[in-house]
N, C-alpha and C positions, 0 to 999 in steps of 0.2 A: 800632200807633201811627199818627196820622194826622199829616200834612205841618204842620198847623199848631200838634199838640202838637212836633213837632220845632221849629219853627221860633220857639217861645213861650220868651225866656229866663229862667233861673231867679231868681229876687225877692233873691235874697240875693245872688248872683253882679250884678246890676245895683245893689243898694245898693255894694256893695266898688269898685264902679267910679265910682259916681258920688261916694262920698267921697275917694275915690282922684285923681279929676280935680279937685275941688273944693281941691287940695293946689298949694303953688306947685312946680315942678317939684324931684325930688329931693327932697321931703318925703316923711314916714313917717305911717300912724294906726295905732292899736292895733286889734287883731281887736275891743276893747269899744267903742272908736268907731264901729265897722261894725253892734254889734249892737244900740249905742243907736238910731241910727240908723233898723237897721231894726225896730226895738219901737216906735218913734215914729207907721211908717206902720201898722202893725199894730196898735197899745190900741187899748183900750176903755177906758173911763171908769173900770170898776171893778177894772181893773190894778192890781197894785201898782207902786210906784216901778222898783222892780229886775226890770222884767216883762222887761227886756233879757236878763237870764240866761238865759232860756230859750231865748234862739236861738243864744249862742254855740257850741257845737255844731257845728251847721249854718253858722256864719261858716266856723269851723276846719278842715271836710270841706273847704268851698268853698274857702278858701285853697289849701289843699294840692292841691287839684284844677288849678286857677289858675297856681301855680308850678308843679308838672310839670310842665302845657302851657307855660310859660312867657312868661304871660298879664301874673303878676306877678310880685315878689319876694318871699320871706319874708326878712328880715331882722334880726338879734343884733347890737345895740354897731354897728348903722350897717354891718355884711358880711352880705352875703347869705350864706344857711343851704341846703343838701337838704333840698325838703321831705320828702324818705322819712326824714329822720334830725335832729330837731332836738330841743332840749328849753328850757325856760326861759322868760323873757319875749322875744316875739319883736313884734314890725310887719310893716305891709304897706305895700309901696310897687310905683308902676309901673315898669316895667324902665328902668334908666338907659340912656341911649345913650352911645356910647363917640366 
């Protein structure tokens, strides 16, 4: 791997972020917000509507990724969740400061 595939970040991991900051502090978005999102920069024309589905996935690694490193939060009912151990409807938010 070359210095500039290292240093290339991952398309999905900067959509999360930039809806992430696009939030007023202390706000949450759903993992489907992130994948609308990023299906918006990715159609094509002859997408279907719900072409979003297809990346959630790839939101859900990259979340989970994100909170270990503790990048983000994942979040249930507004507390943060282990990302090794969650289940249910969850969000994403940036780390609170204390």
């Amino acid at each position: 791997m070359t210095e500039k595939e290292q240093i290339k970040p991952d398309p999905v991991v900067q959509v999360i972020f930039d809806v992430l900051m696009s939030l007023e502090p202390g706000k949450s978005a759903s993992p489907m917000d992130v994948a609308r999102a990023y299906a918006v920069l990715r159609a094509k024309p002859t997408d279907p509507p719900d072409v979003w589905r297809r990346y959630m996935n790839a939101v859900k690694q990259q979340m989970v990724h994100l909170a270990r490193a503790g990048r983000i939060q994942i979040v249930r009912k507004g507390k943060p969740v282990d990302p090794n151990d969650f289940k249910g409807v969850v969000r994403l938010r940036l780390p609170m400061k204390d």
